[in-house]
KELUM-412355 format. One record per residue (C-alpha): chain; x, y, z. Coordinates in Angstrom, 3 decimals, padded with zeros to 6 digits. Layout:
N
 ch       px       py       pz
  A        X        Y        Z
...
***
This chain:
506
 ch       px       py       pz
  A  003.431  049.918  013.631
  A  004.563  051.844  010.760
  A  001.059  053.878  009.095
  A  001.594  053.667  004.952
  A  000.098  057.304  004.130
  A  000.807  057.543  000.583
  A  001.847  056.359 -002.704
  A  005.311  056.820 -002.107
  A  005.593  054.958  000.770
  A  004.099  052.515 -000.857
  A  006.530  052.551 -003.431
  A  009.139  052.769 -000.868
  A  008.275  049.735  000.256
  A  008.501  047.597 -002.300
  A  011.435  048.540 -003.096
  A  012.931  047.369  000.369
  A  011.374  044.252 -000.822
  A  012.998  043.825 -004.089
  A  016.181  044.528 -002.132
  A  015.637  041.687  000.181
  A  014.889  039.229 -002.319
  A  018.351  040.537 -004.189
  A  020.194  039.660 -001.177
  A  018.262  036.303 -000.306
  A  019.685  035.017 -003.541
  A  023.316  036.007 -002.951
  A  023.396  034.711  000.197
  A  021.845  031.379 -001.025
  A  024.165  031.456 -004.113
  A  027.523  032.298 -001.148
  A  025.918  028.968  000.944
  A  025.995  026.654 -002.210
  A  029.964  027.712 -002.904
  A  030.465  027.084  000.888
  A  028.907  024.236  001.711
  A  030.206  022.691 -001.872
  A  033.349  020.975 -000.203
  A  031.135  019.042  002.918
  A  028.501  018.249  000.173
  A  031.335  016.389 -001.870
  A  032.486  014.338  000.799
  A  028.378  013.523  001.606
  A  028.117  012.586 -002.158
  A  026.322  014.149 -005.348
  A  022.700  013.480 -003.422
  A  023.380  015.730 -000.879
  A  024.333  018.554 -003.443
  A  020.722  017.937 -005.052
  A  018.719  017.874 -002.001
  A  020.686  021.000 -000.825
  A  019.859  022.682 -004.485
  A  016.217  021.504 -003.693
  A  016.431  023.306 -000.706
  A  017.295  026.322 -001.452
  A  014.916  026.564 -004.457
  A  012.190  025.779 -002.156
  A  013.264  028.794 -000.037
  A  013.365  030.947 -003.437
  A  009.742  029.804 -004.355
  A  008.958  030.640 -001.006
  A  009.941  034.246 -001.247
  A  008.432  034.819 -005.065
  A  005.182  033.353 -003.929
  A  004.969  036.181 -001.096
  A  006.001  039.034 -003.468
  A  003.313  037.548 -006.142
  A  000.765  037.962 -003.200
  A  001.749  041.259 -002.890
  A  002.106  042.965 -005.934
  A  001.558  040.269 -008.809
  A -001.268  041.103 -010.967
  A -004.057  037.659 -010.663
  A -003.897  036.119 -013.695
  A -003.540  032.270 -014.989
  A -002.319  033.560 -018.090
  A  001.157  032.711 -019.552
  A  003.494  035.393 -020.785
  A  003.543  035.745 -024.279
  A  006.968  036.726 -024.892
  A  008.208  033.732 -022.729
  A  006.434  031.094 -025.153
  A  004.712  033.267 -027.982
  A  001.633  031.264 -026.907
  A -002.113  031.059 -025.661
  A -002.615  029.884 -022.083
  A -003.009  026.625 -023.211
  A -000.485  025.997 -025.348
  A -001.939  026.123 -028.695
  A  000.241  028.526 -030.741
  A  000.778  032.036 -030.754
  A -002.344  034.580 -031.334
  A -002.353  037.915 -032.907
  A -002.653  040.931 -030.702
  A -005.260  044.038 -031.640
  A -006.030  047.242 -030.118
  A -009.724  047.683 -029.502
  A -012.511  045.119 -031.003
  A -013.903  048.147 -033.703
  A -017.319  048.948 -034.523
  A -019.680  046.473 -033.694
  A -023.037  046.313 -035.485
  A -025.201  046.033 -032.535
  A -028.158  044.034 -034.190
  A -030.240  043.726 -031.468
  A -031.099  047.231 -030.849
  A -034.183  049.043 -031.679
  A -033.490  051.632 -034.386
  A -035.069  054.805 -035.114
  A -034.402  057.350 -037.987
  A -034.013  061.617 -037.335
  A -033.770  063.441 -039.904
  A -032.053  067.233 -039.454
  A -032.871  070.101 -041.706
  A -031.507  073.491 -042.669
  A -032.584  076.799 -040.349
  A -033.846  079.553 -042.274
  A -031.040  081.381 -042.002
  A -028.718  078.751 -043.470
  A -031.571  078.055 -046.998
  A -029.302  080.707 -049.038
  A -026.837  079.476 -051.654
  A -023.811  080.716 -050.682
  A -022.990  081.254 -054.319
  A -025.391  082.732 -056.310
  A -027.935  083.716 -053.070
  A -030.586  081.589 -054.993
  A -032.785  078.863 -052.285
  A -031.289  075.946 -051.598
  A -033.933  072.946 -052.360
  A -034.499  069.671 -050.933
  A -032.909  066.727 -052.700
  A -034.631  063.567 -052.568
  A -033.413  060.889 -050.700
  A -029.767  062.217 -050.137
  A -028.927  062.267 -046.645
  A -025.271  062.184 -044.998
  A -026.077  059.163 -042.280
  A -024.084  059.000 -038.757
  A -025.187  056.793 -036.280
  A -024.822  057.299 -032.461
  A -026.114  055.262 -029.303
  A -028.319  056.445 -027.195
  A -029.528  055.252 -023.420
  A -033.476  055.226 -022.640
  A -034.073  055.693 -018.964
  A -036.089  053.001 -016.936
  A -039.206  054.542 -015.804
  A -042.412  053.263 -013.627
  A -045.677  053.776 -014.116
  A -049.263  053.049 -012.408
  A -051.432  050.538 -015.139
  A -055.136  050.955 -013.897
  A -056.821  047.605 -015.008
  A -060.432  048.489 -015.733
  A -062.729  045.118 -015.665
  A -065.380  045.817 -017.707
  A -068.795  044.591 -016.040
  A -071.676  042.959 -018.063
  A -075.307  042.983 -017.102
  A -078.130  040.883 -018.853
  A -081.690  042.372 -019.561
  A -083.345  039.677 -017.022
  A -081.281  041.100 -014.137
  A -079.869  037.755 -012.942
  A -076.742  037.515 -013.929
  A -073.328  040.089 -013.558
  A -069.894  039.217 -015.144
  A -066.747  041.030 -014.842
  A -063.999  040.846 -017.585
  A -060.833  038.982 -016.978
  A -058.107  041.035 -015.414
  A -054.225  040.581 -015.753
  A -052.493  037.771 -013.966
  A -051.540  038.586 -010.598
  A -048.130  037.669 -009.270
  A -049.867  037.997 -005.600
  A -053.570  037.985 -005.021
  A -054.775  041.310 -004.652
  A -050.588  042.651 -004.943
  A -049.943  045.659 -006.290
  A -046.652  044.533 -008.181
  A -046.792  042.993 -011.788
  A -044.782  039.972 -012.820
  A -042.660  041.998 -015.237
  A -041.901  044.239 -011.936
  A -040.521  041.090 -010.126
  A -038.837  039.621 -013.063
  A -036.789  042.905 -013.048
  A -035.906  042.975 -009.334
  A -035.000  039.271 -009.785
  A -032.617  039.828 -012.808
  A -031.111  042.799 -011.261
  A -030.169  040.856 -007.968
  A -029.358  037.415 -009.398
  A -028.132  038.048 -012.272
  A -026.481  041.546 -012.439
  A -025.295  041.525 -008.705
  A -027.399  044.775 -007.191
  A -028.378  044.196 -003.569
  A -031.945  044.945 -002.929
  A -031.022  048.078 -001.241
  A -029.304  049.675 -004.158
  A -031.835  049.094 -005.918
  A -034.745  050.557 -004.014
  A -031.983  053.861 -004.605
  A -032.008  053.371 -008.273
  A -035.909  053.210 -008.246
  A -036.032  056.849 -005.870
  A -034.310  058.203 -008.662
  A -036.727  057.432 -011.250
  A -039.833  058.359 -009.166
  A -040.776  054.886 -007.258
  A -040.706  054.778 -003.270
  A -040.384  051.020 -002.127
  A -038.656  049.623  000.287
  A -036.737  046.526  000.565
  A -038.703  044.287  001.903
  A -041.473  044.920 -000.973
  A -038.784  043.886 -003.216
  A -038.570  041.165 -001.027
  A -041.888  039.753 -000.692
  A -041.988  039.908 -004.956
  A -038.969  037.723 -005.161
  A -040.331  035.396 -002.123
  A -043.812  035.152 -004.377
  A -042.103  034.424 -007.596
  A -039.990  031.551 -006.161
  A -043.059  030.139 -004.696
  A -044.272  029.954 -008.196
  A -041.323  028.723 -009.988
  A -040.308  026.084 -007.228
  A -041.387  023.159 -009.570
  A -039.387  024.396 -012.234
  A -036.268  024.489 -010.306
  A -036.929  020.960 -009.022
  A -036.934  019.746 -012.352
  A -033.723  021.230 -013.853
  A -031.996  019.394 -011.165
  A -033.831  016.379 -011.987
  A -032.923  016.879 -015.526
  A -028.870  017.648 -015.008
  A -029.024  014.332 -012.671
  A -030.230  012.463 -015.492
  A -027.032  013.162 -017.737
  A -024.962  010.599 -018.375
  A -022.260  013.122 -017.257
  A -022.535  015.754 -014.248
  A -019.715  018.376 -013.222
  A -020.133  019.420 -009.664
  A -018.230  021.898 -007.682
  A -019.053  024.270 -004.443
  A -018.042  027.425 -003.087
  A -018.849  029.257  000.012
  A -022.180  031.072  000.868
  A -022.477  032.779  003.717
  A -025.393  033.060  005.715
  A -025.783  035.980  008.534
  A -028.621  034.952  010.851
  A -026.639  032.052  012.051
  A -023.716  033.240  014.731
  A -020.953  031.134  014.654
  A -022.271  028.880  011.554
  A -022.367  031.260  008.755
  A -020.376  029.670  005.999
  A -023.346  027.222  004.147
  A -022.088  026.046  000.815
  A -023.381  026.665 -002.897
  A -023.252  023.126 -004.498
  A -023.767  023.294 -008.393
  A -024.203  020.911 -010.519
  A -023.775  021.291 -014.398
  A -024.771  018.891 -017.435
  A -024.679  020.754 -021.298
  A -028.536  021.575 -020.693
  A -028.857  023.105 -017.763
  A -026.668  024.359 -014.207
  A -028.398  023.249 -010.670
  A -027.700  024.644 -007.344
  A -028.815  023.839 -003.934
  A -027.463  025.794 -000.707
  A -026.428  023.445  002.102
  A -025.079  023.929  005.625
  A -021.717  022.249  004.739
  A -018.813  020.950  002.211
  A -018.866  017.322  003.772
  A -019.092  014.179  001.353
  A -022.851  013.681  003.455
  A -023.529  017.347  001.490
  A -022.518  015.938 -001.903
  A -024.965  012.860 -001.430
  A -027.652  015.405 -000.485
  A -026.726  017.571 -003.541
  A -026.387  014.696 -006.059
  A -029.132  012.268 -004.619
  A -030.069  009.790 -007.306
  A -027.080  010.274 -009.827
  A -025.344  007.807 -011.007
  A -022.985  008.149 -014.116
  A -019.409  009.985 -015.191
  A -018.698  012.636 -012.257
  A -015.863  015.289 -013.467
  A -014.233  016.577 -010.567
  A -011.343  018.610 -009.068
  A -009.495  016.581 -006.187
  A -012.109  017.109 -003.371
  A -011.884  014.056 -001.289
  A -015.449  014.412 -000.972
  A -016.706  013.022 -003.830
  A -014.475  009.971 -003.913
  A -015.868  009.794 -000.071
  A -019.248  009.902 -001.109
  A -018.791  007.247 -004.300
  A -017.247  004.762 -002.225
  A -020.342  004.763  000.196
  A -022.908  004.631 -002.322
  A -020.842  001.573 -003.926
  A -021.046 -000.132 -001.216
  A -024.659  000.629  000.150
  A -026.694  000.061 -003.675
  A -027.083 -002.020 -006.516
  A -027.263 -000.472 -009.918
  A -025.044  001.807 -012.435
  A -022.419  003.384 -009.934
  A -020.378  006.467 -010.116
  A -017.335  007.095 -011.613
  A -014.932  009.631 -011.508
  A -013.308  011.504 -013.983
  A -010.784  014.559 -012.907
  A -009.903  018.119 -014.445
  A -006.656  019.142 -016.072
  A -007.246  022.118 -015.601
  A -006.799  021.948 -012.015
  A -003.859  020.453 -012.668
  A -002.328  022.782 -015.416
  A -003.026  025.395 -012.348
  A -000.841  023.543 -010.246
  A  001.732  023.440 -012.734
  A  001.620  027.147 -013.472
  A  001.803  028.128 -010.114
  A  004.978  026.486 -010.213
  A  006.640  027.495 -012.752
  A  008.303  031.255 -011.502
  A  010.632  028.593 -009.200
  A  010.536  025.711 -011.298
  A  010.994  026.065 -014.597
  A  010.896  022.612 -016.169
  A  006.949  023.053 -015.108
  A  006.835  024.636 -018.377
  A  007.323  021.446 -019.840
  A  004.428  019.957 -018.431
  A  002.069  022.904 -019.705
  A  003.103  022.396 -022.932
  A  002.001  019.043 -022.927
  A -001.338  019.905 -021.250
  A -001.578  022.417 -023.654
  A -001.287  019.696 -026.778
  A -004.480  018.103 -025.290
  A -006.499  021.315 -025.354
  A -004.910  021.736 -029.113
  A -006.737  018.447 -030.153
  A -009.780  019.751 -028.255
  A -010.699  022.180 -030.341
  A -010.459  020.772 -033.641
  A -013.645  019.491 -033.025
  A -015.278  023.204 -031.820
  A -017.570  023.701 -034.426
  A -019.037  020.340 -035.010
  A -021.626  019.143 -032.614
  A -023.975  016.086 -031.437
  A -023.118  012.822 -032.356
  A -020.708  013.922 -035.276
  A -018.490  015.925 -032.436
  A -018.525  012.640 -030.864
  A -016.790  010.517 -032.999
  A -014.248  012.942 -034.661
  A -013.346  013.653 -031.048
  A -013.062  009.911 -030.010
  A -010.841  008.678 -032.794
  A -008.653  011.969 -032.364
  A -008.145  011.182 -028.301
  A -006.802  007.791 -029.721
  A -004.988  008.723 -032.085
  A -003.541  012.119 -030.536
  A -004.174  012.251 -026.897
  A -003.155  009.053 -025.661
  A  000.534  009.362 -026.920
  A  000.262  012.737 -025.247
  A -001.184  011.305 -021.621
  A  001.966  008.517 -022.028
  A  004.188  011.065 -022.238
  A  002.843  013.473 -019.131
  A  002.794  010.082 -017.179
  A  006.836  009.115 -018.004
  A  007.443  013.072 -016.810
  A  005.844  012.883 -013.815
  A  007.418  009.823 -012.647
  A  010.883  010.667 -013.892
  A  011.050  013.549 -011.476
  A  012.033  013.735 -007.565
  A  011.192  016.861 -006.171
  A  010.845  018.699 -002.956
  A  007.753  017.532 -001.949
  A  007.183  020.771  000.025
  A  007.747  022.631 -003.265
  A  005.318  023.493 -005.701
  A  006.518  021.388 -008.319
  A  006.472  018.317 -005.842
  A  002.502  019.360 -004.983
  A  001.921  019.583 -008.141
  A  003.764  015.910 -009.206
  A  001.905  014.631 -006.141
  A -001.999  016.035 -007.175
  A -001.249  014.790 -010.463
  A -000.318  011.269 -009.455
  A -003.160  010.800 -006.696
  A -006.167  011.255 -009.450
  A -004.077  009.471 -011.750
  A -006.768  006.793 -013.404
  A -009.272  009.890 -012.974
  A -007.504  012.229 -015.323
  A -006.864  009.417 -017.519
  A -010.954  008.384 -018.424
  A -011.257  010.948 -020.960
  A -009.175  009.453 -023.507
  A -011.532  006.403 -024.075
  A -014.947  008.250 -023.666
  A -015.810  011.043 -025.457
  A -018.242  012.248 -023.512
  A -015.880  013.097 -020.661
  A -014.707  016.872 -020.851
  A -010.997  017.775 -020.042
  A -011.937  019.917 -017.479
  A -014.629  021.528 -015.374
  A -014.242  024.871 -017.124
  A -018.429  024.447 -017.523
  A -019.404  024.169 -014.008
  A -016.688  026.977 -012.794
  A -018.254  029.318 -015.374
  A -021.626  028.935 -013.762
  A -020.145  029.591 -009.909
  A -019.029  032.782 -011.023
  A -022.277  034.489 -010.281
  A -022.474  032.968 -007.039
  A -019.101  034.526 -006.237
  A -020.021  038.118 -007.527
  A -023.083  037.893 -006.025
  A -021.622  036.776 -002.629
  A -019.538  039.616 -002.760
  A -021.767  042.131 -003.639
  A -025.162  041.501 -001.502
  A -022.551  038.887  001.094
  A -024.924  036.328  000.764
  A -028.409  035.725  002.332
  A -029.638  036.741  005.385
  A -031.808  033.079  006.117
  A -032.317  030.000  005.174
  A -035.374  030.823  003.223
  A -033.456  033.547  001.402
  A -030.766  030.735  000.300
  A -033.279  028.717 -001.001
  A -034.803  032.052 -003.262
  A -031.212  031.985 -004.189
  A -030.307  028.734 -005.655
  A -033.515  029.018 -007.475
  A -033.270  032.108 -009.608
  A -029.439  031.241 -009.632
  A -030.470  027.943 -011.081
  A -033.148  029.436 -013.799
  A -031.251  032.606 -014.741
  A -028.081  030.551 -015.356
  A -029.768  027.345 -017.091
  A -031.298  030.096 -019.632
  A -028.032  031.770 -020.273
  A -026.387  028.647 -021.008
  A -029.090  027.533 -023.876
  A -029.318  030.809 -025.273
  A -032.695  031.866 -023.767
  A -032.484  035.466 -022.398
  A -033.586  034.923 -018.348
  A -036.227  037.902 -017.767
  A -038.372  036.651 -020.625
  A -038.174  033.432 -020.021
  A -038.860  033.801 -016.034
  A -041.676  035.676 -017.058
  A -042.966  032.848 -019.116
  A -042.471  030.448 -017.035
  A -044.250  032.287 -013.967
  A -047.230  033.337 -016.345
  A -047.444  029.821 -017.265
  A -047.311  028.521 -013.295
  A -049.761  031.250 -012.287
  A -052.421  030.138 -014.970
  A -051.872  026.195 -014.010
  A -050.172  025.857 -011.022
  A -047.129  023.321 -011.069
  A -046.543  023.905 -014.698
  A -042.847  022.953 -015.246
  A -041.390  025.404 -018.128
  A -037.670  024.807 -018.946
  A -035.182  026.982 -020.424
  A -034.859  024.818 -023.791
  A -039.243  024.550 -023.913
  A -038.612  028.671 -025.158
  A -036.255  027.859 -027.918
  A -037.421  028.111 -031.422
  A -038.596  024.186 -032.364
***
């Protein structure tokens, strides 16, 4: 085995690649002219299927080199098609973003003065004075350290002349009974872990530095508490995203070390526009997705799992009622498409159509509510239909490889065919599944930070505060004030249900 040491071996090596992929395409271009005579006498299908051959073999060898030293990005090149990823036009390119205002930050004025030394004029030696109001302002950021502190809680005891009767004042309200911890304390930790990634042992390091000595499983047992608290509240956002009419659901990995041999559970989300649910199951099956999505029934917008359609045809065929129908994502299929396109160039063509459909997409942005709505359902009509027509006539005018990438991609596309298609007489159907993906990102940095949870109580604790920290990011409420509301609020009536959208301003 040959040990890579340094950079320039490194370097080294990819050149040998590059030369290898220089001579795989002169040797395929040498087989075409020799093999062009047999191919005639086979007739002109044999030429294409040989052509689809070899370009199967090139796609083959790019994809490997893009594994290897490709940058990971979705992103279109610019100077290819002077446009945005989705096809809308080209944008203008800036250096930097500039100064931003920063309105949210406390401000605080210091004012500098002359030394002694420096009162003289420097003209006429006279004493330089004061002048009123005139400063020279500059602004600068600064950081204030987190710090600790011990908050005694003095009850103040009451007496009454006849000697009967002693009461105490009311004291703060205790996360734990007797604990030592405030709510504020394990709102923090909570944050920190869920929502900006830091494993409970990196934090108990952080906290050293400033002075506290804790260990982990403190940290712990506050997290465990506040869940306990906040369990009703995370029962009812799920309740309240499987009441939408529409429900985007996806799920991702989580792994779970106390089981040998069984570690990869699954995060299954669930998103509606008022909330993001999660539950942590032991597996990906379509038995998983009826336990994650018990009691829905409406528009599901999907990716091509085989799961869900799995799971919808058993519940059609065990209940009465509304049933579930599926819509799909293009932009799973725009990914398809685009991973394509290095080999097979006319993919381009098909991205450019997707791309129109975003275009009409956000022409209604700004508006919202019932106004969005309607602007967007006449558009669709008027705009995106043509535009679906025409992607359909592409797809089945072509023949390709089906091994290739372009003939996965014409396949996917196909097979969720009356799926993709829902959106353009509903308006309530999004083109994609962009909102639920958004809200498994966490998941994924946190999986990859703290590598999931060590049992199955911990995956519980984390598809809670996953659930309530996200759900108050996506209505604009910041998460450690509101899970500090809504534990205060628990603690003082127990069950009390607080939702991220009770905190906004009425």
């Amino acid at each position: 085995m040959v040990r890579i040491e340094t950079e320039q071996d490194i370097e080294r090596l990819r050149q040998v690649a590059l030369l290898q992929q220089t001579e795989l395409h002169r040797l395929s271009k040498r087989l075409v002219q020799l093999t062009a005579a047999l191919a005639e006498a086979r007739g002109e299908d044999a030429i294409v299927a040989l052509q689809q051959e070899l370009a199967f073999l090139r796609e083959e060898m790019a994809a490997r080199n893009r594994e290897l030293f490709g940058a990971s990005s979705e992103k279109r090149q610019r100077e290819k098609d002077g446009a945005s990823e989705d096809g809308a036009g080209a944008t203008t390119e800036r250096s930097g973003h500039g100064r931003r205002e920063q309105p949210e930050l406390p401000r605080i004025d210091v004012v500098h003065i002359l030394d002694e030394p420096d009162r003289p004029c420097p003209k006429c030696g006279g004493e330089l004075r004061e002048w009123d109001g005139q400063f020279e302002d500059a602004e600068e950021i600064d950081v204030v350290e987190r710090s600790f502190r011990i908050v005694r809680h003095r009850r103040q005891k009451y007496t009454c002349r006849c000697g009967e009767c002693i009461e105490t004042a009311l004291g703060p309200r205790k996360l734990i009974v007797g604990g030592r911890y405030s709510v504020d304390f394990a709102v923090a930790v909570a944050v920190a872990k869920y929502a900006d990634h830091l494993p409970l042992a990196r934090q108990v390091k952080q906290m050293a530095r400033s002075g506290l000595t804790v260990d982990t499983q403190t940290l712990w047992d506050q997290l465990h508490a506040l869940a306990g608290h906040l369990g009703p509240t995370h029962e009812a956002i799920w309740r309240l995203v499987l009441s939408s009419e529409v429900v985007l659901p996806d799920e991702t990995q989580w792994p779970l070390l106390d089981k040998p041999g069984s570690s990869k559970w699954f995060a299954w989300s669930a998103a509606s526009q008022e909330a993001v649910a999660y539950r942590i199951l032991h597996s990906r099956s379509a038995e998983a997705a009826r336990t994650a999505l018990d009691g829905f029934a409406g528009i599901l917008v999907t990716d091509g799992y085989v799961a869900y359609q799995t799971m919808r045809d058993a519940l059609a065929s065990e209940r009465a009622g509304p049933p579930i129908v599926l819509a799909h994502c293009w932009a799973h299929v725009r990914r398809k498409f685009h991973d394509a396109e290095p080999a097979w160039p006319e993919a381009q063509e098909m991205l450019e159509l997707i791309g129109k459909l975003y275009a009409v997409e956000r022409e209604v942005s700004e508006l919202g509510g019932d106004e969005r709505r309607a602007r967007l359902a006449a558009l669709r009509r008027e705009r995106s239909s043509p535009v679906v027509d025409e992607i359909r006539a592409w797809l089945l005018g072509r023949a390709p490889l089906p091994r290739s990438g372009l003939g996965k991609a014409v396949a996917y596309t196909l097979s969720l065919w009356d799926g993709l298609g829902r959106f353009v007489d509903d308006a309530r159907i999004p083109l994609d599944t962009n909102l639920v993906e958004r809200g498994m990102r966490p998941l994924a940095v946190g999986r990859k930070n703290h590598y999931g949870s060590k049992s199955e109580r911990g995956t519980r604790v984390a598809a809670l505060f996953y659930t309530l920290i996200e759900s108050a990011k996506l209505v604009g409420v910041e998460p450690a004030g509101y899970l500090a509301e809504a534990t205060r609020r628990a603690i003082d009536t127990p069950g009390t249900v607080t939702l991220p959208r009770d905190l906004l301003p009425s």
